[in-house]
C-alpha positions in Angstrom: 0.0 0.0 0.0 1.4 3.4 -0.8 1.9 5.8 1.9 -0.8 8.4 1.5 0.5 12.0 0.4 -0.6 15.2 3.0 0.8 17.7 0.2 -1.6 16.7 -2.4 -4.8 17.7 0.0 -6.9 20.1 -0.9 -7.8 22.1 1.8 -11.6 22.6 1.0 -12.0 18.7 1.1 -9.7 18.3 3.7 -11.8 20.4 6.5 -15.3 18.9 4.8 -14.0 15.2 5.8 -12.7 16.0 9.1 -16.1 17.6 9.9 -18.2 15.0 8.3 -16.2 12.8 10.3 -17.2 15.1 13.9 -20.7 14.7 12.3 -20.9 11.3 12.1 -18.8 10.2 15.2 -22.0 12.2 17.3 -24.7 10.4 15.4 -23.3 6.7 14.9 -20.5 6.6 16.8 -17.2 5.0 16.7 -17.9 1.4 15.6 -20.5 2.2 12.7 -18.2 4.6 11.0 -17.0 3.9 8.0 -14.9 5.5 5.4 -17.9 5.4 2.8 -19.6 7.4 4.9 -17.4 9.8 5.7 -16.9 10.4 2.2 -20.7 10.9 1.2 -21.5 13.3 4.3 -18.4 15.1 3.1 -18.6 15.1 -0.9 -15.4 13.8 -1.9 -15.0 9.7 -3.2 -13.4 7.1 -0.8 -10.0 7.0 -3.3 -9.7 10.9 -1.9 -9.8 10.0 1.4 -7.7 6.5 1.5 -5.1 8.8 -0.8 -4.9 11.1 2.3 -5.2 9.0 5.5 -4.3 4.8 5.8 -7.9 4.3 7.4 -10.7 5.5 10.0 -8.7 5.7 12.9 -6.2 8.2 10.8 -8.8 10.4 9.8 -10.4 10.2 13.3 -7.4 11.2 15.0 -6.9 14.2 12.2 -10.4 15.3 13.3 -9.7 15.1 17.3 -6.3 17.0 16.7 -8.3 19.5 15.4 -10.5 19.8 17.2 -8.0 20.1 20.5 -6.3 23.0 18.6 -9.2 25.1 18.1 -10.1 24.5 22.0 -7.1 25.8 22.2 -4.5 24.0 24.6 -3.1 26.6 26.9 -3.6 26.3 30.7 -4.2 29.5 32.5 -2.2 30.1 35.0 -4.2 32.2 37.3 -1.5 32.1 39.9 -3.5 29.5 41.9 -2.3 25.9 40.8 -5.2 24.4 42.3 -7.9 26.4 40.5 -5.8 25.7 37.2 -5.7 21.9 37.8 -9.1 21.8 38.4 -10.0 23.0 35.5 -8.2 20.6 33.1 -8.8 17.5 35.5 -12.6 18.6 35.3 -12.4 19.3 31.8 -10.8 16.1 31.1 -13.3 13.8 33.5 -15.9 15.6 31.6 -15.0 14.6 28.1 -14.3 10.6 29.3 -17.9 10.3 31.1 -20.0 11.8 27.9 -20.7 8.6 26.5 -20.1 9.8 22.8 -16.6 11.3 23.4 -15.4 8.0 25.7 -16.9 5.5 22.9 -14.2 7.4 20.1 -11.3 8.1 22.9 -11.8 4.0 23.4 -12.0 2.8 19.8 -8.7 5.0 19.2 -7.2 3.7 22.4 -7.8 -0.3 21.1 -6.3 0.4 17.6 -3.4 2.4 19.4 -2.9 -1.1 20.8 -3.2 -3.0 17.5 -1.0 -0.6 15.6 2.5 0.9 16.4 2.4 4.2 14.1 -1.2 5.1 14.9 -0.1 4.6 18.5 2.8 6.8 18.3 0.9 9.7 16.6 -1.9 9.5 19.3 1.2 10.0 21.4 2.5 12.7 19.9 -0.4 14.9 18.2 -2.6 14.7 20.6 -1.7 13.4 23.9 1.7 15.1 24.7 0.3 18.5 23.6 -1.8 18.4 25.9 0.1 16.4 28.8 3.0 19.6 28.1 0.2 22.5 28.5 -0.3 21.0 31.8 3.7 20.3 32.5 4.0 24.2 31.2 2.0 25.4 34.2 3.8 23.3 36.6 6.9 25.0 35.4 5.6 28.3 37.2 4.4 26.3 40.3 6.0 26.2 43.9 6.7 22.7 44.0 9.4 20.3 46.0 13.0 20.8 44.0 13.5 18.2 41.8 10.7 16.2 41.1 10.3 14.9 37.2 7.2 16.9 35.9 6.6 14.0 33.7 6.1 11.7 36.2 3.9 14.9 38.4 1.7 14.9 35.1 1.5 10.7 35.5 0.4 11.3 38.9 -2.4 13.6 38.0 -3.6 11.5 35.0 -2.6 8.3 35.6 -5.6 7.4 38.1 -8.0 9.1 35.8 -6.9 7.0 32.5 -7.2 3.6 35.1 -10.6 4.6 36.2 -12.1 5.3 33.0 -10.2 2.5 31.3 -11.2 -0.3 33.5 -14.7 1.5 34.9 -13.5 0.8 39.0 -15.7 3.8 39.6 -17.6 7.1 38.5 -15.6 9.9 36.8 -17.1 13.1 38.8 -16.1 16.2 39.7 -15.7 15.1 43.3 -12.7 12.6 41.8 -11.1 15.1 39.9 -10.8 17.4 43.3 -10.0 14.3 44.8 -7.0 13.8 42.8 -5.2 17.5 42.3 -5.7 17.4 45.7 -3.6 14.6 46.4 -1.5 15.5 43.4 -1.2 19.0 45.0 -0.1 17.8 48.7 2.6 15.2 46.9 4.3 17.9 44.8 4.2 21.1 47.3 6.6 21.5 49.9 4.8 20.4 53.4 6.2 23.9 55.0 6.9 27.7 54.0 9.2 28.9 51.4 11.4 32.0 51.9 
């Protein structure tokens, strides 16, 4: 199979399949997607689209990246760590428990397991964006000298991604407190700083 050729898209049909693809993701969901559909909600044929991407989870992962980027990826920092955690661990538990968002977010996760590339570009376009915004803000942060932000970032995310992988237990707002909270009294030094 030739590898398919981002220079030769045409931006018009490019932004029609990746919001046909939004489309469609809300009304069927992951599983019932299919390239052929895509490419009749969007008004290109299925050659323009398998020219441009290897296959559904490709163009799904074009259309989250996207759509990531025009949310804009950015943590405030409002001088309050707390308040700025809470707002991305709430955001965050709030896209895994709508039941539309998790259902594509799991699909992509299974096929990240099933292929090494597509795995490595969730990694990098849309995950670690996002994990750096928040290692960005912890960059301005009082915290305990030393400590590996990457692993500070693990801490925070880490429990979320088990809960809502293996459903051990409702993703509220309460849990996301719960866990900057904790986060929070691990990383921050137990006493005043001159």
């Amino acid at each position: 199979m030739s590898v398919p050729d981002p220079a030769r898209r045409n931006e018009r049909s490019r932004r029609a399949i990746l919001e046909a693809t939004r489309a469609l993701l809300t009304e069927t969901g992951y599983a019932d997607l299919t390239i052929g559909a895509i490419a009749a909600r969007a008004g290109v044929g299925k050659q323009t689209i398998y020219r441009w991407w290897n296959g559904k989870g490709a163009v799904v992962l074009d259309a989250m990246v996207e759509a990531a980027e025009n949310a804009g990826r950015e943590l405030p920092d409002t001088g309050d760590l707390r308040t700025d955690l809470l707002l991305v661990m709430r955001a965050t538990v709030a896209e895994f428990a709508d039941p539309a968002l998790s259902e594509t977010t799991r699909a992509i996760t299974v096929e990240t397991l099933l292929d090494e590339e597509l795995a490595a570009q969730v990694r990098d376009r849309l995950l670690r964006p996002q994990l750096d915004a928040v290692k960005k803000r912890l960059r301005t942060a009082r915290l305990r000298p030393g400590l590996d932000l990457d692993q500070v970032v693990e801490l925070l995310f880490g429990p979320l991604y088990h809960r809502w992988m293996l459903r051990t237990g409702p993703l509220t707002d309460d849990y996301a407190d719960g866990l900057v909270d904790l986060a929070i009294a691990a990383v921050t030094p137990a006493w005043p700083q001159p």
